[in-house]
N, C-alpha and C positions, 0 to 999 in steps of 0.2 A: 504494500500500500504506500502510496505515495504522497511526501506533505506530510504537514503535523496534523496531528489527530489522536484517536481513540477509539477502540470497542467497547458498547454497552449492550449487555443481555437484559433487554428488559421478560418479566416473566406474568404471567397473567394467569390464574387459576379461577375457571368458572364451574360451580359446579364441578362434577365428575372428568372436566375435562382440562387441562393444563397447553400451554403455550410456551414458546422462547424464540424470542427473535434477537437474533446481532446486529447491529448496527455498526457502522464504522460511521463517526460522528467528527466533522472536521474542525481543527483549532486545538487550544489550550486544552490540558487535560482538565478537570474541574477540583476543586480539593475539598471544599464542604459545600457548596453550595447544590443543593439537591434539586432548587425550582429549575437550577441551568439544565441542569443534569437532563431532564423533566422536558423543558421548551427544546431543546436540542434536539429530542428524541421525538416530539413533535412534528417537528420542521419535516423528519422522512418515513410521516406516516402519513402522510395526507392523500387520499389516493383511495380510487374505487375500493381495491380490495380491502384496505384498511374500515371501508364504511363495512364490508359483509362481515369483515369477523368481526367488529365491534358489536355490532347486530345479532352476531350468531355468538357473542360472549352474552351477551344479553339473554337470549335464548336458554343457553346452557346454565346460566346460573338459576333461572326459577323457573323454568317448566322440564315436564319429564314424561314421560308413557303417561296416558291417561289425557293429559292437559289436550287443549282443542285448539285446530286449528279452523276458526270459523271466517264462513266468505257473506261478503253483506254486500247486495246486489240494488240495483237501481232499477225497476219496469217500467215500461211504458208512461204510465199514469204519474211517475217520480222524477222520469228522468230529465227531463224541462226545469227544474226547480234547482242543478245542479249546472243547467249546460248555459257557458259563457261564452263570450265572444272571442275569446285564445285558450289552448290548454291550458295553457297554467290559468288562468280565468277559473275553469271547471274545476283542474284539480281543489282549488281554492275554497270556492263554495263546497264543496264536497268532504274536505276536512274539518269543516265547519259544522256537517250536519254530522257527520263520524264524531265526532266529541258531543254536538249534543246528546248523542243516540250513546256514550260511554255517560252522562250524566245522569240519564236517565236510568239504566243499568245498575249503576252507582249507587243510586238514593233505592230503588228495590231492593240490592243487597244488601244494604245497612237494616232495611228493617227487615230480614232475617237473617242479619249477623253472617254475613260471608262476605268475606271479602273477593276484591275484584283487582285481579292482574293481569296487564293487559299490552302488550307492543302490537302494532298494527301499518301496514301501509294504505295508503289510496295512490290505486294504480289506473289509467288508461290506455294501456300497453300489451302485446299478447308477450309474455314472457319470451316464447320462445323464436317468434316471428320475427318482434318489435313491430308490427305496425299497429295502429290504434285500433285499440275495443272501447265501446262504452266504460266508462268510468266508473271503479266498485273499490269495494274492501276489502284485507287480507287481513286476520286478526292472529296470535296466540294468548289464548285465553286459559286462563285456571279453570279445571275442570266442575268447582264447583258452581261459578259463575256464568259458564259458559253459556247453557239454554237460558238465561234471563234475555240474549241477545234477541229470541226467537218472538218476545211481547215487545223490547222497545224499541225496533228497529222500524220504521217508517218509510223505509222509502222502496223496499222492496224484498225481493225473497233475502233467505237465512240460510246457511249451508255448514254441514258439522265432517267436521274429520278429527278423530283421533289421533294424536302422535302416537309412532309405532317406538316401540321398544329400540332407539339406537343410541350409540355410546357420544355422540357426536350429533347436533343440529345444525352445523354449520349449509347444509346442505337445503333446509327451510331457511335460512337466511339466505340464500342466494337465490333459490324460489322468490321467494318477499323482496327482493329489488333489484329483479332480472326485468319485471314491470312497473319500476317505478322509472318514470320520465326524466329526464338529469333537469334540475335548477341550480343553476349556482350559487352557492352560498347557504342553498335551503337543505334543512335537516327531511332525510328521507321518511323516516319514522316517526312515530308518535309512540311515546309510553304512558304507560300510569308513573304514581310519584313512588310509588312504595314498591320498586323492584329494588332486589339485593342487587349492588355494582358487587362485579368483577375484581378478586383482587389482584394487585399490579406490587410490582416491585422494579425495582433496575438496580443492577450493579456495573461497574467497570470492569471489565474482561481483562485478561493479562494478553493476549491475543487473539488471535482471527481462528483459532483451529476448531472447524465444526463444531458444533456443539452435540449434546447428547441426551437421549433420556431419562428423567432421573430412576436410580434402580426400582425395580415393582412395579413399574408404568407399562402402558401396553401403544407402541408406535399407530398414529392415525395419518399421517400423514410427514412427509418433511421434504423440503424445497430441493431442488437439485445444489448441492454446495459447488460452489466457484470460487476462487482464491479472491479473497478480497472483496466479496460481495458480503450482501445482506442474506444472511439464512432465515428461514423458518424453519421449526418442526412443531406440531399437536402430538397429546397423548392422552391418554384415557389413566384416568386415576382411582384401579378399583378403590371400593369403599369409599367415596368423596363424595 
């Protein structure tokens, strides 16, 4: 590696599933200062893929088998009351009726004491096409809140899926904004306030040599290493 600089491993544990990424971070090495440490490590995480695992850390730390993945549709009779004069227009209005329709949700579950957990996109997009469909919603919901969706939803049909039993959801975060539209600067997702964050650490690396899984973990994936690049690897953390 060329130039002054440094490696940081930062490490992220979500749920059942663990992370480690290398960065080679360029300049001064840092000596207490942890916010540098921190913004540095920012600066080379900005980037699609960085939105899906954040997304799918999200994921992994509070839902599991059982929790639902539910779609909220827009008919005929609804869909006028969303559609504007530019996409992003639509997407707009349509975020707008998505959160009242989690408010209403919300205040049902309070009065019988369940709570409601909730990350969600509004898509206009065929995942796997990209060209446009009508405008809907992708939610994961806690499984005991999930059918409350099926009385406050307004604008059209209600659709339930079960997550399957995998050690890994990063693969529903990339589902969930394969069809979301890109805006710049705008947050893909929407959450409730009361998800568990993802925990993170970083440290300074003595150097660049692959990194590895920690013992008892079970490999999910890991980046093709290249001398002096940024690595990634996932793992699966039985009992976590």
């Amino acid at each position: 590696m060329q130039g002054v600089g440094y490696w940081v491993i930062r490490t992220y544990v979500s749920g059942s599933v663990g992370e480690k990424i290398k960065y080679w971070i360029p300049g001064e090495k840092p000596t207490k200062s942890r916010r540098k440490l921190a913004a540095d490590i920012r600066k080379q995480d900005q980037n699609k893929k960085a939105c899906e695992r954040t997304l799918a850390r999200i994921i992994n730390a509070n839902f599991s088998q059982g929790d639902v993945l539910v779609g909220l549709d827009y008919d005929d009779a609804h869909a006028g009351r969303v559609t504007g004069q530019t996409g992003d227009e639509t997407i707009e209005k349509a975020e707008k009726e998505l959160r009242l329709c989690l408010r209403r949700v919300k205040r049902a579950a309070d009065k019988l004491g369940i709570e409601v957990r909730a990350v969600g996109v509004t898509s206009d997009l065929n995942g796997e096409t990209g060209e446009e469909v009508r405008v809907h919603h992708h939610l994961v919901v806690n499984r005991e809140a999930a059918r409350l969706f099926g009385g406050k939803w307004k604008g059209g049909g209600v659709d339930y899926e079960p997550l399957k039993p995998q050690q890994d959801y990063t693969a529903v975060a990339h589902y969930l904004l394969a069809q979301v539209r890109h805006v710049p600067d705008k947050k893909k997702y929407i959450a409730t306030r009361n998800l568990k964050k993802p925990e993170r650490n970083d440290r300074i690396a003595k150097n660049g040599a692959e990194i590895s899984v920690p013992r008892g973990c079970v490999l999910l994936h890991r980046s093709e290493y290249n001398v002096g690049m940024t690595q990634y690897v996932s793992y699966y953390i039985p009992g976590g």
